[in-house]
C-alpha positions in Angstrom: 114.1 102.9 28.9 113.5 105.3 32.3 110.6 102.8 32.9 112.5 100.1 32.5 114.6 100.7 34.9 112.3 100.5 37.8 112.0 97.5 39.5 109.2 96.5 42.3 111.9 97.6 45.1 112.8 100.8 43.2 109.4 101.8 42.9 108.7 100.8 46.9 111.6 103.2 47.9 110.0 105.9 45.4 107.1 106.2 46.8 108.2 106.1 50.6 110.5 108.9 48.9 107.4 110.6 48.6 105.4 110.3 51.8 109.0 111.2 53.7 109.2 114.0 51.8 105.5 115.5 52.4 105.9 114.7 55.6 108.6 117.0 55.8 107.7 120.2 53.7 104.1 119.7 54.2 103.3 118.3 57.6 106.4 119.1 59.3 106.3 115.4 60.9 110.3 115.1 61.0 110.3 111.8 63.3 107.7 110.5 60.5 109.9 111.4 57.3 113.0 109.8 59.3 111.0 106.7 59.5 109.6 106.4 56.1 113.5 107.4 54.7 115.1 104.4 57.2 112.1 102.0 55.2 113.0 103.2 51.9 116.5 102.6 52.3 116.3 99.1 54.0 114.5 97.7 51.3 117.1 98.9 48.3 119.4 96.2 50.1 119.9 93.7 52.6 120.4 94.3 55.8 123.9 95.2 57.9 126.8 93.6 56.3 130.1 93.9 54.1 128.0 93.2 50.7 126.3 96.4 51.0 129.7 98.0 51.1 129.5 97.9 47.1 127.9 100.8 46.1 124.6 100.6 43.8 123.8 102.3 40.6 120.7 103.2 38.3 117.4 104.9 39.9 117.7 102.6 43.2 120.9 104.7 43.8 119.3 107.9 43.5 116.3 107.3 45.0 119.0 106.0 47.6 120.6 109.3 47.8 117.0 111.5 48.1 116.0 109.7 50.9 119.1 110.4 52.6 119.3 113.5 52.1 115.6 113.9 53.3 116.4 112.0 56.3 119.4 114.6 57.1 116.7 117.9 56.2 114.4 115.6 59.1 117.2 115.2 61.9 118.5 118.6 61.6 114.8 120.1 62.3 114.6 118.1 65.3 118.6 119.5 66.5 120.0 115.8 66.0 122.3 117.0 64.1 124.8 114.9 65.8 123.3 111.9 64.6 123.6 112.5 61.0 126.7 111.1 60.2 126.3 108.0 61.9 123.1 107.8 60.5 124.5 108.0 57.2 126.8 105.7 57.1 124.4 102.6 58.3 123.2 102.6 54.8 126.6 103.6 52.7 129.6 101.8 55.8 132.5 103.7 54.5 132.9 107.3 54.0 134.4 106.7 50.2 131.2 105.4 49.1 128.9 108.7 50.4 127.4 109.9 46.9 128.6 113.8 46.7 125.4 115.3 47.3 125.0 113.9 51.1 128.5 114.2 51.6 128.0 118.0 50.7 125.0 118.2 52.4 127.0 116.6 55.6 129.8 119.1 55.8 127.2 122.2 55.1 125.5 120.9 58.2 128.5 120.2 60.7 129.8 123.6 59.6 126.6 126.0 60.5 126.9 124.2 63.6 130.5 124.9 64.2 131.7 121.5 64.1 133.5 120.9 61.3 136.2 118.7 63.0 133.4 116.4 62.8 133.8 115.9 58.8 137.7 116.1 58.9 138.3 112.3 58.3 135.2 111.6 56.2 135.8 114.6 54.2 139.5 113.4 53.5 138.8 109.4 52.7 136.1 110.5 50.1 138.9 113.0 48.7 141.3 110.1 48.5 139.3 107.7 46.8 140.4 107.2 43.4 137.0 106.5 42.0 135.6 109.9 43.5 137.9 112.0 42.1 136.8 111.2 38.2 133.8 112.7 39.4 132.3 115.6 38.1 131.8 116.8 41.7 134.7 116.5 43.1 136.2 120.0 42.7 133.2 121.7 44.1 133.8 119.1 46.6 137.4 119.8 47.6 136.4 123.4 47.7 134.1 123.0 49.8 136.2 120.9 52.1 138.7 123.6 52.2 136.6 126.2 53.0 134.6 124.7 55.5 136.6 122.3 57.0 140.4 122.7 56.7 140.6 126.4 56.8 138.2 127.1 59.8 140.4 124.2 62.1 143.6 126.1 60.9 144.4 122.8 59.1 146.4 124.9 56.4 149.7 122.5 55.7 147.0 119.7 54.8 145.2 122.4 52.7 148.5 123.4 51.1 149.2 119.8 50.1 145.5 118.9 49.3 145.5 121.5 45.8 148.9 121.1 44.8 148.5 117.0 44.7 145.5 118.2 43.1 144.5 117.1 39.0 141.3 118.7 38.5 142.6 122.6 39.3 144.9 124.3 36.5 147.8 126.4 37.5 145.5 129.8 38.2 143.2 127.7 40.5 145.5 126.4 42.2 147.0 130.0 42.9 144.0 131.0 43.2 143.2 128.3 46.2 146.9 129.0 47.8 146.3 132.6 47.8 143.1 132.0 50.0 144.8 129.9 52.3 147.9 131.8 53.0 145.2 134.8 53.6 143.2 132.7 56.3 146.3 131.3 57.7 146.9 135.4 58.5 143.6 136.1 59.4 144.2 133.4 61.9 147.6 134.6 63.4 146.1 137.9 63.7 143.2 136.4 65.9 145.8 134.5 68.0 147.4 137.4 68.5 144.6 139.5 69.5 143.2 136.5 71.5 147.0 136.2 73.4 147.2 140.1 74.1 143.5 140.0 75.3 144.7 137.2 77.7 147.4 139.2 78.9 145.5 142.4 79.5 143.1 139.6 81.2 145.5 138.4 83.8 146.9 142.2 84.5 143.6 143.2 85.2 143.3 140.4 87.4 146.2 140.8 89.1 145.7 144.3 89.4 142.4 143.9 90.8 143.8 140.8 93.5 146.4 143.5 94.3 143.8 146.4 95.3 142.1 143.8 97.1 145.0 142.4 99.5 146.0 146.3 100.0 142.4 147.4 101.0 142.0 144.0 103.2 145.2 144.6 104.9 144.4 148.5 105.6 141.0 147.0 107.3 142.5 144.8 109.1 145.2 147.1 110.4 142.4 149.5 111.6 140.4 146.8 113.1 143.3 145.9 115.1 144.2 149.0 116.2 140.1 149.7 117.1 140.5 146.4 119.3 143.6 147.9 121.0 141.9 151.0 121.9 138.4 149.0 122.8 140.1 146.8 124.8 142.2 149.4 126.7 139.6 151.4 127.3 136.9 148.9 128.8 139.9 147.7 130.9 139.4 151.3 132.3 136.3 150.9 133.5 134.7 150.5 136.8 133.5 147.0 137.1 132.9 147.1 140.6 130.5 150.3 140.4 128.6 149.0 137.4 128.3 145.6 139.4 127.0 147.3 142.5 124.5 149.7 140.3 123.2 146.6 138.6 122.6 144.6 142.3 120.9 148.1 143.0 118.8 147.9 139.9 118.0 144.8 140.9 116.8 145.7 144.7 114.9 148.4 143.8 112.5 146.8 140.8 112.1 143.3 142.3 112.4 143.2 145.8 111.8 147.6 146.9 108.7 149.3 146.2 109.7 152.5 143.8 106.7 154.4 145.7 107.5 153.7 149.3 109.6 156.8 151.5 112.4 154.4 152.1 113.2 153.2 149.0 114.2 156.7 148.2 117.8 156.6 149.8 118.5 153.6 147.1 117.1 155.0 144.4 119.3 158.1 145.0 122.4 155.9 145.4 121.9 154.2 141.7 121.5 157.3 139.9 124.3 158.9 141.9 126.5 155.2 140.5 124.6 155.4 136.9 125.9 158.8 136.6 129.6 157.7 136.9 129.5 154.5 135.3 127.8 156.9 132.5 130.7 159.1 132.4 133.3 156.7 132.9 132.5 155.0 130.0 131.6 157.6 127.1 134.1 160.8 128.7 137.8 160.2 126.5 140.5 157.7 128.0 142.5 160.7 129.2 139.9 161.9 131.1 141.0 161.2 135.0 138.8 158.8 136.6 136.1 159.9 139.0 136.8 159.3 142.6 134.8 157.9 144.7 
């Protein structure tokens, strides 16, 4: 009767089941697999529209399912991750209809990768449906949910409400479920907290820090000011006039006096005698009287 129930189209999808799959474990060709999973599925149905909405049953539907679920393995390898729901739901429209292993497979995925918010709204339609939840899955499922999806977004009223207007748990599940949650709702108040007080001790430290800052720049600029008082006071001491007339000498004697000849002598005397007091003008203390002339 297993034989029976393969038709031409089933048996198509099979055996790209099987190439997709070596291509994956064996060859590690993830863009092939992909492509040999989108083939297998196209040809279990028409193409886009609402009749596909209905969901199929038998062998086509789990050979359905396994090339899904080889087509999630595939994108994951190759980090398009985010592309997996989407992908997903070209071949199954509406989140009710995901069978439970790809919707599993789908939270599991969004979860390592720390985005479970991702699943929130598929996770809850499927949970909703009617149909699903005679399914022998569906408690792993809500479980799963829970821990992976409601819990870790701090989503714990919905969780709350999600196992009480539960059927499938018994009274000691169900304890068992609200015991977790109200322990994860603490272990997330906790982390608040110690994610508020490091915040706090964040901004002190800042403000501390801007605080040593201002006080150090306004010492240095207090000293620089004062350095430009006692600069400017003291050059206004010097003798312009003598270190004018030394430089004119300078001048004379290098471009237009010969060092070597007898008369240049006289000059030369004169602008070291000049030199010497512009010298000790300007490095002898302000208090110092000034040299007379």
């Amino acid at each position: 009767s297993e034989q029976l129930a393969w038709t031409p189209v089933s048996a198509q999808a099979a055996s790209l089941l099987e190439e997709a799959a070596d291509l994956l474990v064996l060859h590690r060709d993830f863009a092939a697999a992909v492509e040999r999973c989108e083939a297998g599925c196209d040809s279990l149905g028409p193409g886009p529209g609402p009749k596909r909405c209905e969901r199929a049953s038998g062998v086509s539907a789990e050979v359905k399912c396994s090339l899904c679920v080889v087509g999630i393995q595939a994108l994951a390898e190759m980090n398009r991750w985010r592309e997996v729901l989407s992908w997903v739901l070209q071949y199954y429209y509406v989140p009710e209809h995901l069978p439970p292993k790809v919707l599993e497979l789908c939270i599991l995925l969004y979860s390592k990768v720390r985005e479970p918010q991702v699943m929130l709204e598929v996770g809850s339609s499927w949970l909703r449906d009617r149909t699903n939840k005679s399914l022998p899955e569906y408690g792993s499922l809500l479980e799963l949910y829970l821990l992976h999806v409601l819990l870790p977004l701090g989503r714990f009223e919905g969780a709350e409400e999600l196992v009480r207007g539960c059927d499938v748990f018994d009274s000691d599940q169900q304890l068992a479920f609200l015991g977790t949650i109200c322990e994860s709702r603490c272990q997330w108040t906790q982390q608040e907290e110690v994610h508020s007080a490091a915040e706090k001790q964040q901004d002190a430290a800042t403000e501390t820090v801007l605080g040593a800052l201002s006080q150090k720049l306004l010492t240095m600029l207090t000293l620089l000011r004062r350095a430009l008082r006692s600069m400017s006071s003291h050059f206004y001491l010097l003798p312009y006039k003598k270190m004018l007339l030394a430089t004119f000498l300078l001048y004379l004697v290098v471009v237009r006096l010969d060092p070597a000849s007898p008369t240049s002598l006289p000059f030369i005397y004169k602008l070291v005698q000049l030199f010497r007091q512009a010298w000790a003008a300007v490095f002898s203390p302000i208090h110092r009287p000034r040299i007379q002339d």
